[in-house]
C-alpha positions in Angstrom: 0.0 0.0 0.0 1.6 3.5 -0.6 -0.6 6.4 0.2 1.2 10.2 -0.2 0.7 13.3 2.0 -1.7 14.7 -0.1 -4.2 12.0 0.1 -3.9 11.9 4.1 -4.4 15.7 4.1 -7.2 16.3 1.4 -8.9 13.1 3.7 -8.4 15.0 6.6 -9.3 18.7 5.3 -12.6 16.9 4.1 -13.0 14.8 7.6 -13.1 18.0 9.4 -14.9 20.0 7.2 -17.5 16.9 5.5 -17.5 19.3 2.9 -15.5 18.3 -0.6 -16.2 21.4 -2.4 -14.6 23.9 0.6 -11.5 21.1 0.2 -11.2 21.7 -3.7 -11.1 25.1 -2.8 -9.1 25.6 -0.1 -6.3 23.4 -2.9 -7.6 24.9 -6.0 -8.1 21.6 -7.1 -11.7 20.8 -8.4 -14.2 19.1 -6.6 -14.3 15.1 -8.6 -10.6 15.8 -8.1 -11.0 15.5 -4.7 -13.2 12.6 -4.7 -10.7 11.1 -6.8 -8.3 11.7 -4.2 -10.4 9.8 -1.3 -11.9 6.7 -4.0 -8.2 6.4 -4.4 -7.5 6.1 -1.0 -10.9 4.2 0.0 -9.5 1.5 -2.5 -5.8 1.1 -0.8 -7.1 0.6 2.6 -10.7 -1.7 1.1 -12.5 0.5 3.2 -15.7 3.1 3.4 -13.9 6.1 5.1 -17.4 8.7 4.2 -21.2 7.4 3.8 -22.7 9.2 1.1 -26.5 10.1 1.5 -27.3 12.9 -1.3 -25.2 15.6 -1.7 -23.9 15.1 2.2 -21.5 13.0 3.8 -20.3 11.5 6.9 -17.6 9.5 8.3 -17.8 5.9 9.0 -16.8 4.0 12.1 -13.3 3.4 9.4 -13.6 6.8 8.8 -12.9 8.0 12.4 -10.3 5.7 12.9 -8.1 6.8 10.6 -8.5 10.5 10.9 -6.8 10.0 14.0 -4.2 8.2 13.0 -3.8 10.2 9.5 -3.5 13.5 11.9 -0.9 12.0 13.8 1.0 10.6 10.6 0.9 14.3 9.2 2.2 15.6 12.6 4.9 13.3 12.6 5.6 13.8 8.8 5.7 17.6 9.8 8.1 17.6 12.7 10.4 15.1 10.3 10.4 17.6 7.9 11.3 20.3 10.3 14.1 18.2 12.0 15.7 17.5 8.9 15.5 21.2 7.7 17.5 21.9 10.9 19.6 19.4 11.1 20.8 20.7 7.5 20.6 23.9 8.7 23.2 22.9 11.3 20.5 23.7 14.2 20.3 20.8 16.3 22.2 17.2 15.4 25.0 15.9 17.4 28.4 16.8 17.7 31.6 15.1 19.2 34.8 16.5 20.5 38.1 14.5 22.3 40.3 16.1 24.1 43.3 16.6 26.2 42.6 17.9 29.5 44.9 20.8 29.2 42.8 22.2 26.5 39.6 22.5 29.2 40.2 26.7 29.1 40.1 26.6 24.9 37.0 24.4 25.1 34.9 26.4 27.8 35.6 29.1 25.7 34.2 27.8 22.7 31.5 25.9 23.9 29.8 29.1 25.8 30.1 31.2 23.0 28.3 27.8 20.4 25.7 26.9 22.7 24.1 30.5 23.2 24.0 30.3 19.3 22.6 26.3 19.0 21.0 25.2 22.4 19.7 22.3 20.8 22.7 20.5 19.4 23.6 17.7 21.4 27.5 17.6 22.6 29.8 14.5 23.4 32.5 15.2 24.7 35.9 12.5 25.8 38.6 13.6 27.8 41.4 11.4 27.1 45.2 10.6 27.3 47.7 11.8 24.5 48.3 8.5 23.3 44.4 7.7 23.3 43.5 11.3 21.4 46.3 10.2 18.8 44.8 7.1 18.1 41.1 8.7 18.0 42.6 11.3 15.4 43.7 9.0 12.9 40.8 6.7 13.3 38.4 9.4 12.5 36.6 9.0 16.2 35.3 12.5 16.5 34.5 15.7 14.5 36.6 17.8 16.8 40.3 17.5 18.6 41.2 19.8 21.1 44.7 19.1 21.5 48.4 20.2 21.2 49.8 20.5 17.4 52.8 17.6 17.7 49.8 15.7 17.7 48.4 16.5 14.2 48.8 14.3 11.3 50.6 14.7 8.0 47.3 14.4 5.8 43.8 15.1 6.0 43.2 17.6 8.6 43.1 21.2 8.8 43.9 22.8 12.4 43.9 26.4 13.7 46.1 27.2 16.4 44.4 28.3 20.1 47.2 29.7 21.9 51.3 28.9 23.1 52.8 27.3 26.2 56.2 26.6 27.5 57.2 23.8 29.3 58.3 24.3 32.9 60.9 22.8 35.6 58.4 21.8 38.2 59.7 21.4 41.4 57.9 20.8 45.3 57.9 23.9 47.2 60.6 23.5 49.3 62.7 22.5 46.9 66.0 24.6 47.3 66.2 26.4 44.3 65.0 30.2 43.6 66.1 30.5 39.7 66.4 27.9 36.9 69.5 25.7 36.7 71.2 24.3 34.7 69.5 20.8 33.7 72.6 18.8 33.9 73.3 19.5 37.4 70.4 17.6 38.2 71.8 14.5 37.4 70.5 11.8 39.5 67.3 13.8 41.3 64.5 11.4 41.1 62.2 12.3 37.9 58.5 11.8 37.4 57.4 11.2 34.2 54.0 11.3 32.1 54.2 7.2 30.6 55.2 6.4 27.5 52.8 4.1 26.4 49.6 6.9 27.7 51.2 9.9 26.2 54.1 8.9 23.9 54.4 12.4 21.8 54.5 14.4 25.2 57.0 11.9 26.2 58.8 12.1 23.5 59.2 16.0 23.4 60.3 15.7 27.1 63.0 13.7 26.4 64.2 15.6 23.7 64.3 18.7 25.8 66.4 16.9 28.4 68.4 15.4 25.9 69.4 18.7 24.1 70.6 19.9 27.1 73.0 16.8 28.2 70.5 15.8 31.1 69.5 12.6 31.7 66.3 12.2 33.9 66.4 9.8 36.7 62.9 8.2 36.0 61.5 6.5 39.4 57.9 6.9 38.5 55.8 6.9 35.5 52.0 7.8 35.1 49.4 8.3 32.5 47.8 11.5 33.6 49.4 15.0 34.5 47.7 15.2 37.2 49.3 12.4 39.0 52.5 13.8 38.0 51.7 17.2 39.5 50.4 15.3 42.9 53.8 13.1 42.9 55.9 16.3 42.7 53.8 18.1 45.2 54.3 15.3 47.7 58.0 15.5 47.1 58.8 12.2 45.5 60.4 14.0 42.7 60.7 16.8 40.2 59.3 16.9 36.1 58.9 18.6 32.9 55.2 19.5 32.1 53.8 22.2 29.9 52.7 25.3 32.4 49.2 24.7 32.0 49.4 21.8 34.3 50.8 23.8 37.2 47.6 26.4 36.5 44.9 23.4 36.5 46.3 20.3 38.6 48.8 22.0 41.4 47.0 24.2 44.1 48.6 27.5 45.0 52.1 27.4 46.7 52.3 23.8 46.4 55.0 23.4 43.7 57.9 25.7 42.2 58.0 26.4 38.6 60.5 27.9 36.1 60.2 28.7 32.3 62.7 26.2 30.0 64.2 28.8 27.7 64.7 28.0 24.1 62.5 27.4 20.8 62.0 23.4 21.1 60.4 24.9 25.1 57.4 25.9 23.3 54.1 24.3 23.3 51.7 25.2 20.7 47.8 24.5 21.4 45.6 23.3 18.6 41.9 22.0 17.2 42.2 19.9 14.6 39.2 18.4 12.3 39.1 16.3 9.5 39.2 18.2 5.9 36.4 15.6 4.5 33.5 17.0 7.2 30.2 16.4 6.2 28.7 17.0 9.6 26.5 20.2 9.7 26.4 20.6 13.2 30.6 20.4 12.8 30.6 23.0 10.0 28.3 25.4 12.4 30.7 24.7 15.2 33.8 25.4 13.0 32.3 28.8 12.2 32.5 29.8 15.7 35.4 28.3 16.9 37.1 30.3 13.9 35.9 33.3 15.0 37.3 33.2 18.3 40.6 31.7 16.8 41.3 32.6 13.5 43.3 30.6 11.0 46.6 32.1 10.4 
């Protein structure tokens, strides 16, 4: 059986109304055009929707069925109409976003100025390790990447840069030291690390920084997240390389000391990255504000 919209609505127009004429009308379609329409539709279902007596009519038991149900098919054909217009339109839909958790201040930022814009599209959002978000990126997990730009791939994304950090000499408090050192006196001071496997590019970077500058870390702890980094150095167990940022979010005031790494290769540039093929509207509505608080350059 395959009825359209317009026989459900001339059927209901004429339901309401019992009067075919005022339905040809109200179409500009001619009246036997309009009983074409319902003979039509009287046939598909093998039903008598209308008794006929004279020139009046009436609906049958049949008949009063199925203008209920034909109103709420129209209804739901309506508001399926009108969620696909917006969800083209880029007005509601669903949109997902991984991150690290050092880009939580780019995110906020973008996410209060979005949703006063499109309340209705629905957000996912995954906090994850470095060596997690790097898989996610080249496996295409999520529309967005809120991340750091060592992290981007050679091909198939585009990225606009969100802002620049320096990676820091973190220290505990009472640490005895008021200005940086030189890293290769600290030969042999017990090092916390982020993990290799969790965060291999951040790892990676750190090393590099030590390496440059003929230091070798004594490594006596490894973990996955910054935070427990931060909370290993503010116990004492040991000093680190982080970026800033994790001093600002993961070490209360006072708790740790902190000093700048000078040099180029120190630098830490923030990033979100998206895939060049995007399709999502949502996604495209999103990138139109996050590119207006950070432009590409």
């Amino acid at each position: 059986m395959c009825m359209d919209r317009d026989q459900l609505l001339y059927f209901v127009q004429a339901a309401e109304s019992l009067n075919f004429s005022e339905v040809a009308k109200k179409n500009y379609l001619t009246q036997p055009a309009i009983s074409r329409h319902i003979a039509k539709l009287e046939q598909q279902l093998g039903v008598n929707l209308f008794l006929r007596i004279g020139h009046t009519v009436r609906l049958t038991g049949e008949g009063e069925m199925f203008l209920t149900e034909s109103r709420k098919i129209l209804r739901q054909m309506e508001d399926a109409s009108i969620s696909v217009r917006r969800l083209a339109e880029g007005k509601s839909g669903k949109l997902s976003i991984g991150m690290v958790n050092t880009s939580s201040f780019v995110l906020q930022k973008c996410l209060r100025a979005f949703s006063t814009i499109y309340p209705d599209i629905q957000l996912t959002i995954k906090v994850m390790q470095g060596g997690e978000l790097e898989k996610a990126i080249h496996g295409n997990e999520f529309d967005f990447y809120f991340t750091d730009e060592h992290m981007l791939p050679y091909s198939g994304y585009n990225h606009t840069v969100t802002g620049h950090d320096r990676f820091h000499l973190i220290l505990p408090s009472s640490y005895p030291l008021d200005s940086f050192p030189d890293l290769s006196t600290l030969h042999g001071e017990p090092f916390v690390a982020i993990d290799i496997l969790d965060a291999p590019g951040l790892h990676r970077l750190i090393l590099e920084i030590c390496s440059r500058r003929s230091f070798v870390p004594h490594i006596v702890s490894s973990y996955s997240r910054m935070e427990a980094v931060m909370i290993s150095v503010t116990a004492g167990l040991g000093i680190s390389i982080l970026p800033s940022v994790s001093e600002m979010i993961f070490a209360p005031l006072g708790t740790v000391k902190s000093f700048p790494i000078p040099g180029d290769d120190c630098k830490l540039t923030s990033v979100i990255i998206w895939g060049k093929d995007m399709t999502n509207p949502a996604a495209r509505k999103f990138l139109d504000v996050a590119l207006q608080l950070y432009p590409l350059k």
